[in-house]
C-alpha positions, 0 to 999 in steps of 0.5 A, spaced: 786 643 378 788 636 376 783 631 377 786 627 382 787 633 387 779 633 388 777 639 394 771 634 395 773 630 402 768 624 403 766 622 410 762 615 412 757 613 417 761 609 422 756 603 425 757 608 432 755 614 429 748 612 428 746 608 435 741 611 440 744 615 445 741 611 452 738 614 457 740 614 463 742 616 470 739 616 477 736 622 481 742 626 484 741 629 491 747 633 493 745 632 501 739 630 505 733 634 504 731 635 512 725 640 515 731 645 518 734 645 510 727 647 506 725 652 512 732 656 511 731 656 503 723 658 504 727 664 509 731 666 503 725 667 499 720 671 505 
């Protein structure tokens, strides 16, 4: 191999790449939690 054909590839850290992740987001509820709804879900386990 000649030396300007180097199989090496060099890769930089962009500023972007080492930033935090942030935490986030809020609770997700799918519907209202109501008495008739937990008892549904506790018949299933009976």
């Amino acid at each position: 191999m000649s030396e300007n054909n180097l199989p090496i590839k060099l890769v930089l850290q962009k500023t972007s790449d080492i930033i935090k992740n942030s935490n986030g987001g809020s609770t997700k509820f799918f519907g209202e939690i109501t008495p008739q709804l937990k008892e549904e879900i506790t018949d299933k386990f009976e």
